[in-house]
C-alpha positions as CSV (number, residue, x, y, z in Angstrom):
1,X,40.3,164.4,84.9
2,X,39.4,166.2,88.7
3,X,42.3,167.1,90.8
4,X,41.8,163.7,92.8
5,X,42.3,161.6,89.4
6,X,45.0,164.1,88.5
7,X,47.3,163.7,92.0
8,X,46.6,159.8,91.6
9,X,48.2,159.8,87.9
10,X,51.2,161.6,89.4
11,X,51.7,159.3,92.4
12,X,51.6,156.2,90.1
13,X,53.8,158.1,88.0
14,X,56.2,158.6,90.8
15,X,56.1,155.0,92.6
16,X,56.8,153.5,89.1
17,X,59.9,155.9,88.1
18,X,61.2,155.2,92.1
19,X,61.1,151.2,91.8
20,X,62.6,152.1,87.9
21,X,65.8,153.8,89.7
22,X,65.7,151.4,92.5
23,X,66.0,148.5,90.5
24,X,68.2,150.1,88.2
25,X,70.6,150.8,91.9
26,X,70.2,146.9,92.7
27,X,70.9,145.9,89.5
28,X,74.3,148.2,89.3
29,X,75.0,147.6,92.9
30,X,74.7,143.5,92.0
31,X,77.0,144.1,88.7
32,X,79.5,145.9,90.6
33,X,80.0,143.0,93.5
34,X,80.3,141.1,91.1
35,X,82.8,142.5,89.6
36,X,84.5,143.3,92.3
37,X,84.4,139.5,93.4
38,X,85.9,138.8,90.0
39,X,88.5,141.1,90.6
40,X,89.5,139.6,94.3
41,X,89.5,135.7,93.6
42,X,92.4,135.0,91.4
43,X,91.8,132.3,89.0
44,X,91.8,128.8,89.8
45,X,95.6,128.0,89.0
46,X,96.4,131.0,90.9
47,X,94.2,130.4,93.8
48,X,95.8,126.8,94.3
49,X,99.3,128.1,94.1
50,X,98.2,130.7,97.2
51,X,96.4,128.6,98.9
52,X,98.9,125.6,99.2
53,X,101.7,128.7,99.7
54,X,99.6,130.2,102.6
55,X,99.6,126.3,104.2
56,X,103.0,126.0,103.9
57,X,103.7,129.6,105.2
58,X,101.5,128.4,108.8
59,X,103.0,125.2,108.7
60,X,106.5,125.0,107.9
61,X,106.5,120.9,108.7
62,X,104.2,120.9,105.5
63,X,106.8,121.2,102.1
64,X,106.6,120.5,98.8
65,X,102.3,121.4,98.8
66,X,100.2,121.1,95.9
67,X,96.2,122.6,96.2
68,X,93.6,120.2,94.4
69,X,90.2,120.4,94.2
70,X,88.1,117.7,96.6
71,X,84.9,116.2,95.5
72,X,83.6,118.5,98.2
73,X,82.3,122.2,97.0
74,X,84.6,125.0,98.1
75,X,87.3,122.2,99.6
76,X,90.6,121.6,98.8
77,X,93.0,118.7,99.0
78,X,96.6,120.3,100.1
79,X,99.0,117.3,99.2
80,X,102.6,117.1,100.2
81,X,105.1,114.7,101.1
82,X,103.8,112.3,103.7
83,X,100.4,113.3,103.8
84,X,97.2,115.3,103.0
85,X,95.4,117.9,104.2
86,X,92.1,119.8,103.5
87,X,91.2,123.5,103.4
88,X,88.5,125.8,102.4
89,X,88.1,128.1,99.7
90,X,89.5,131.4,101.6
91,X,92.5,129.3,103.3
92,X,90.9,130.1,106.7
93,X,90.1,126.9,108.1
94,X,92.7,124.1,107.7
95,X,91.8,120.2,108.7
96,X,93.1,116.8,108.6
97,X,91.7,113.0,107.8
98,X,90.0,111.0,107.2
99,X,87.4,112.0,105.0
100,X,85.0,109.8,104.4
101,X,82.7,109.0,101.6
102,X,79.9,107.3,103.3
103,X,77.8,106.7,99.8
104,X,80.7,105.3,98.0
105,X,81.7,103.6,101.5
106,X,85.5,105.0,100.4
107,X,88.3,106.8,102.5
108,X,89.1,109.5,99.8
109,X,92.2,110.6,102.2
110,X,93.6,106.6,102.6
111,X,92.6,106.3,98.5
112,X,95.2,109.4,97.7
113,X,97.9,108.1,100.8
114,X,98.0,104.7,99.4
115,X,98.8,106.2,95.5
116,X,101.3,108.1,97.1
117,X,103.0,104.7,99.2
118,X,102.7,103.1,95.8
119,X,104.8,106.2,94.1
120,X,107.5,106.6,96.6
121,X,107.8,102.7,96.3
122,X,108.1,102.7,92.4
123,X,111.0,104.8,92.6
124,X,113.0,103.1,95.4
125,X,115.8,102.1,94.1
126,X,116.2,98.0,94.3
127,X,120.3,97.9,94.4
128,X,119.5,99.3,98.4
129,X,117.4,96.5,99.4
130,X,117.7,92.9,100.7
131,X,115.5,90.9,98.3
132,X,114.7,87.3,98.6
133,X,113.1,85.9,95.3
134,X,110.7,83.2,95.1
135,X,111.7,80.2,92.6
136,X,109.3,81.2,89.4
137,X,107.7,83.8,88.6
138,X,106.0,86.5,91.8
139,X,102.7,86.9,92.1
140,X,103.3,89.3,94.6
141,X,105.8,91.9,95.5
142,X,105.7,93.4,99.1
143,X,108.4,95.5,100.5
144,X,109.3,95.2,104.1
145,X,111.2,97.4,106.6
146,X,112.2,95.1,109.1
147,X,114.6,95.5,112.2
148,X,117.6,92.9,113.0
149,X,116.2,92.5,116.8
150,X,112.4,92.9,116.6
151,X,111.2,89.1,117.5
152,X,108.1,89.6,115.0
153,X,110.2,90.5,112.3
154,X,112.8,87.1,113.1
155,X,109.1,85.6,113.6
156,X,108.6,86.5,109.9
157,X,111.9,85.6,108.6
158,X,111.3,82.5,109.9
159,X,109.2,81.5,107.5
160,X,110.6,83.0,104.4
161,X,110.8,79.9,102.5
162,X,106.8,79.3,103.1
163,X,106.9,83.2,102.1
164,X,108.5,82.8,98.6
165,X,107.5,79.1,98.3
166,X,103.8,81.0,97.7
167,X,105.4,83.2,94.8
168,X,105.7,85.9,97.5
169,X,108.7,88.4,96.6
170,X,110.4,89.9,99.5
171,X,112.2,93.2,99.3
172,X,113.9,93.8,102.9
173,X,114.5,97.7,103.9
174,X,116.5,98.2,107.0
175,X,114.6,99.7,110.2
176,X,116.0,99.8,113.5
177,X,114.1,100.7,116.1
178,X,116.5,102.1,118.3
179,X,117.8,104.5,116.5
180,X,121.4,105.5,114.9
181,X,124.0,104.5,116.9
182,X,122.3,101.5,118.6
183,X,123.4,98.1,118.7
184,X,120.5,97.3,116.3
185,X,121.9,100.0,114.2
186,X,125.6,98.3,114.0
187,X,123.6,94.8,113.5
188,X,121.7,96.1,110.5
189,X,125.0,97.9,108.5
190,X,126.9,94.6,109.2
191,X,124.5,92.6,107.7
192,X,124.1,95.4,104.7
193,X,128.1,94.6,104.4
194,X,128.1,91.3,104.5
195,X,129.4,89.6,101.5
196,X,126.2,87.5,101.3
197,X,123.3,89.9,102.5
198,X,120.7,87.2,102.0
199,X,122.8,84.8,104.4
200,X,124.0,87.6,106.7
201,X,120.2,88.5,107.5
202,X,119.1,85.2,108.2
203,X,122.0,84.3,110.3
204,X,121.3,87.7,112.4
205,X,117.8,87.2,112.3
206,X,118.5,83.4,113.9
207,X,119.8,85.1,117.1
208,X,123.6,85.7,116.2
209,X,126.2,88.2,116.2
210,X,126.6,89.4,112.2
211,X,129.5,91.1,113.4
212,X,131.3,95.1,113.1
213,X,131.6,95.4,109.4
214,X,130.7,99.1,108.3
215,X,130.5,100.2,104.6
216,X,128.9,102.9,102.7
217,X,125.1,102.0,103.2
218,X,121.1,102.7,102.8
219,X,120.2,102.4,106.6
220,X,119.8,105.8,107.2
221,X,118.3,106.8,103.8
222,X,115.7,103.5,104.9
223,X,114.6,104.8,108.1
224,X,113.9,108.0,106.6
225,X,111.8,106.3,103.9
226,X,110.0,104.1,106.4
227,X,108.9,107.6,108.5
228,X,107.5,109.1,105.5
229,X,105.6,105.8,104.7
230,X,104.1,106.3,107.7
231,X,105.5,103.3,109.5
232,X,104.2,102.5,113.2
233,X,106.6,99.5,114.2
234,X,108.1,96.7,112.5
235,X,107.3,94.8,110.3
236,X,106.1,97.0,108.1
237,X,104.9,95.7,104.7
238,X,103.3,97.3,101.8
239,X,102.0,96.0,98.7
240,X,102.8,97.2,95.3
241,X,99.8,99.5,95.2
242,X,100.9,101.0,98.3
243,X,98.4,99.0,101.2
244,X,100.4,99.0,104.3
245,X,100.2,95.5,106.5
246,X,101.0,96.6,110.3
247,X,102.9,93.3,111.9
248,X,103.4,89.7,111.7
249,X,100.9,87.6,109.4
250,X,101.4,84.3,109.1
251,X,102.2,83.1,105.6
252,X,99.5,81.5,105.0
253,X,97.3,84.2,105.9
254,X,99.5,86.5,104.3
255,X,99.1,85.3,100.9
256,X,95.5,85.9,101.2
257,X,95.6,89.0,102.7
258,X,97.5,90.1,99.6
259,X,95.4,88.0,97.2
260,X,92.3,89.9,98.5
261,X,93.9,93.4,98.4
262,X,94.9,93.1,94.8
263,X,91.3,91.4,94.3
């Protein structure tokens, strides 16, 4: 081998043994960001616990939070009472609804909202609400927050009999509009002490006086309620499984609206 051959072996020698050690570098450089990943992101239970913790934390309107995974990669659903939210991974970026499936053609936030309506309504106790029962057995239930003076709600009301006639059952929550205090207010805790709630609401709802009885009562615990329902103005209706039905709807119509939403 001539001293040209001889420096040639040597260089190859070299470049080989220099990509050896850099490789060798990459590799360990690779296995220790790795591991030092590993080390920074908690595990998954963990990481939920934080995150929904560090939402709370920014947004003190926001209690109660639980993190959940989304169907989306890297976001997370941050449930609470009354709503949903959506973050990423690191907690950095914080958005709201709706999110929108558009292969499925679903809202995934109104999916999870109307679970939770449904929930909250379950556990409602019925010994706090006006019912009116149809005469066999109900096809449907629908709970309504409804306010003594609202003329859509007495439009409503008026037709209760077609309502229940249709195997409609009607639980009646107490909302008035104007607030604690208000006439509507001293209307609506009358008619809860009425001997005869049933009779007291339709006789208030008719356009009379139902008088200035007070008693212990669920008016303010039902406004509450209807707020965290999400409730816009009265009537307010929701089915069973939590759909909400803004407004009047004639009877009629309303028992296929409801036939179609439990379809």
């Amino acid at each position: 081998m001539n001293g040209f051959e001889l420096r040639g072996a040597r260089l190859v020698r070299t470049v080989i043994a220099r990509a050896i050690i850099t490789r060798a570098m990459i590799t360990g450089a690779m296995l220790a960001l790795v591991m030092s990943m590993m080390m920074v992101l908690p595990a998954r239970a963990e990481h939920t616990e934080e995150l929904a913790a560090q939402v709370m934390r920014l947004l003190p309107k926001v209690t109660g939070a639980e993190a959940v995974a989304s169907p989306i990669d890297g976001i997370y659903e941050i449930r609470f009472q009354g709503g949903i939210l959506y973050a990423t991974h690191d907690g950095r970026y914080v958005f709201g609804g709706p999110l929108l499936d558009l292969e499925t053609k679903q809202n995934l936030t109104e999916n999870f909202q109307r679970e939770q309506r449904a929930e909250i309504l379950a556990a409602a106790a019925e010994n706090t609400m006006i019912i009116f029962e149809p005469k066999g057995p109900a096809k449907f239930t629908i709970t309504t927050f409804t306010d003594i003076d609202c003329g859509y709600c007495r439009k409503m009301h008026e037709e209760i009999k077609a309502i229940t006639d249709a195997g409609i059952r009607v639980r009646y929550m107490l909302f008035p509009r104007s607030g604690i205090g208000s006439d509507s207010h001293r209307k609506a805790v009358a008619v809860w002490c009425a001997d005869d709630r049933n009779d007291a609401i339709t006789y208030a709802k008719a356009g009379h006086d139902p008088g200035h009885e007070t008693c212990s009562n669920p008016v303010e615990a039902h406004m509450k309620l209807a707020r965290k329902l999400g409730l816009r103005g009265t009537p307010f209706t929701l089915t069973e499984e939590g759909h909400p039905i803004n407004g009047y709807v004639p009877s009629h119509k309303l028992v296929q609206q409801l036939a179609a939403l439990k379809g």
